[in-house]
C-alpha positions as a Markdown table, in Angstrom:
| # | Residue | x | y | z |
|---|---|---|---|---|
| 1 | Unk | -0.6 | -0.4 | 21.7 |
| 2 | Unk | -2.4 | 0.6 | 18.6 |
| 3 | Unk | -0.8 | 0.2 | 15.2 |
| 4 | Unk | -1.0 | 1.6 | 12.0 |
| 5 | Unk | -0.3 | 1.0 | 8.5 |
| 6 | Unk | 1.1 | 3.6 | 5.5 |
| 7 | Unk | 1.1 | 0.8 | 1.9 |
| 8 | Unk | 1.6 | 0.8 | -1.5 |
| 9 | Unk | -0.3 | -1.0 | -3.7 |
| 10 | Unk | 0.0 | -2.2 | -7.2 |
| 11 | Unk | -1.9 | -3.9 | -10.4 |
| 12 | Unk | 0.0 | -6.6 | -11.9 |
| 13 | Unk | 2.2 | -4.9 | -14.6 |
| 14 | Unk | 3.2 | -2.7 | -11.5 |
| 15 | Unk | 2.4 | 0.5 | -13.5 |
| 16 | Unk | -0.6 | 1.9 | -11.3 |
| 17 | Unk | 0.2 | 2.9 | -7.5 |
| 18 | Unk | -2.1 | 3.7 | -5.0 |
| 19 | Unk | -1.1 | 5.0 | -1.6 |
| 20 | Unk | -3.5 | 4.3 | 2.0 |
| 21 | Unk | -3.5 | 4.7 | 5.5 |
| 22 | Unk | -5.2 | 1.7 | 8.1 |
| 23 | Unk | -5.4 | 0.4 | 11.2 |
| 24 | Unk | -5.9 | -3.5 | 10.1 |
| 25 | Unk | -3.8 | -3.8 | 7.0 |
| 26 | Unk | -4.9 | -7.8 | 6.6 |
| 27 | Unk | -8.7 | -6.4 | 6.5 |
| 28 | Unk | -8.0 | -3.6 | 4.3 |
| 29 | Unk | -5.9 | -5.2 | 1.3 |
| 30 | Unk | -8.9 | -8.3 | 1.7 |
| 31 | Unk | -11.2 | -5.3 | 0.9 |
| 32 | Unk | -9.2 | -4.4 | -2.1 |
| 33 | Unk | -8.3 | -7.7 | -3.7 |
| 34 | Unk | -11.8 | -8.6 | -3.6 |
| 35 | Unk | -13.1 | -5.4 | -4.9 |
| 36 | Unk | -15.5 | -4.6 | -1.9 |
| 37 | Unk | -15.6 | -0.9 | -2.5 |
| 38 | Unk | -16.4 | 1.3 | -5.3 |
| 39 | Unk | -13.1 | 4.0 | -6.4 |
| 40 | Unk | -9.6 | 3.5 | -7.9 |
| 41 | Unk | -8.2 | 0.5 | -6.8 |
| 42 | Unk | -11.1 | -1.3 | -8.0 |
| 43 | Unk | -11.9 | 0.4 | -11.2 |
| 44 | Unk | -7.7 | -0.3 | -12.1 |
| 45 | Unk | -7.3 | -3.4 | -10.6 |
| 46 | Unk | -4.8 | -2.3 | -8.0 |
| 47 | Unk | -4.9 | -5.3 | -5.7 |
| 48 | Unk | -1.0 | -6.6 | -4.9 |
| 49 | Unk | 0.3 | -5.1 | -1.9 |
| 50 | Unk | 4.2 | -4.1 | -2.2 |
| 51 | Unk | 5.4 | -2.0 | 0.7 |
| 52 | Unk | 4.2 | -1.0 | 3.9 |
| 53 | Unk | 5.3 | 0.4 | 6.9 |
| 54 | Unk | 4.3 | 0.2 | 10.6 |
| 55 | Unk | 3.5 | 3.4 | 12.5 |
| 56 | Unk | 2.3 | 3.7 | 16.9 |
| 57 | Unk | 1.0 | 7.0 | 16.3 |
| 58 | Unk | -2.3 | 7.8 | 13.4 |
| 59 | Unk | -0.6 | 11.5 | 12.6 |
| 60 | Unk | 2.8 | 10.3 | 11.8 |
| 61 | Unk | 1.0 | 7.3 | 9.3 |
| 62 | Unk | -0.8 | 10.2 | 7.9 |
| 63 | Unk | 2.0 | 12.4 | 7.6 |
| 64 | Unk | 4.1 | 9.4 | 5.7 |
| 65 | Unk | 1.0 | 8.6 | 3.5 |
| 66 | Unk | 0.6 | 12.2 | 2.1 |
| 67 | Unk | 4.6 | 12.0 | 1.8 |
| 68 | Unk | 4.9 | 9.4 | -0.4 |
| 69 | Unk | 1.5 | 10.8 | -2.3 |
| 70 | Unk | 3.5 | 13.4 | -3.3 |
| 71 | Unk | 6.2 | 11.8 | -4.4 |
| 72 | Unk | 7.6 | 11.2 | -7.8 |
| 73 | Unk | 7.2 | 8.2 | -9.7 |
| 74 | Unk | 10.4 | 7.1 | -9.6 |
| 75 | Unk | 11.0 | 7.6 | -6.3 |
| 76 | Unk | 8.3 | 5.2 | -4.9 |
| 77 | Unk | 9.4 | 2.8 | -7.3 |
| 78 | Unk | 12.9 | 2.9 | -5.5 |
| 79 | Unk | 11.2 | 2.6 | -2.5 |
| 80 | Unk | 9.6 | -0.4 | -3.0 |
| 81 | Unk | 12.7 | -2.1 | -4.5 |
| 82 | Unk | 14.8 | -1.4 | -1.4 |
| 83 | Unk | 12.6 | -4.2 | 0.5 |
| 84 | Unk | 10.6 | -5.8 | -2.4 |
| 85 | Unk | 12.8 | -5.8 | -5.4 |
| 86 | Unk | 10.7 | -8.3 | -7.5 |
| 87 | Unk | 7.4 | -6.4 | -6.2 |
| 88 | Unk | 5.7 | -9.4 | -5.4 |
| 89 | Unk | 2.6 | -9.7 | -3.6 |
| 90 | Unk | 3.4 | -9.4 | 0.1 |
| 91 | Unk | -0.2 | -10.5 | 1.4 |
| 92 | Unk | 0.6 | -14.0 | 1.8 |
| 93 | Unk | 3.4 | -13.0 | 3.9 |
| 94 | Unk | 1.4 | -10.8 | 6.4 |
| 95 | Unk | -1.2 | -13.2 | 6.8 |
């Protein structure tokens, strides 16, 4: 069975959000922190993984991801602290 991956991530002062859609989220958040690929994680340093969520079906991750895009600020904030309430880096924890 396939699985795939809605996550938030964050820079360190967790005022920057970004918001993507995979099918290997270990692979894609190594692509981030090290910067692999040109765009906006890389050119604001938004590297620390703080929520995901785990989705059988590509349309419904999709349909979460452009969701939460649209959501407010606040909003995804509370979000996040429902699971991670110190938003620490939850890479470790996945690997």
């Amino acid at each position: 069975m396939n699985q795939y991956y809605i996550y938030i991530l964050t820079n360190k002062n967790n005022n920057v959000f970004y918001i993507g859609v995979t099918k290997n989220l270990i692979k894609r958040i190594f692509e981030h922190k090290n910067k692999l690929y040109e765009g906006f994680t890389k050119k604001y340093n938004v590297c620390k993984l703080v929520y995901f969520e785990i989705y059988n079906d590509i349309n419904e991750a999709i349909k979460r991801e452009k969701q939460l895009k649209n959501w407010h600020r606040d909003w995804k904030i509370n979000l996040i602290k429902k699971t991670n309430d110190g938003f620490r880096d939850l890479y470790d924890e996945i690997l």
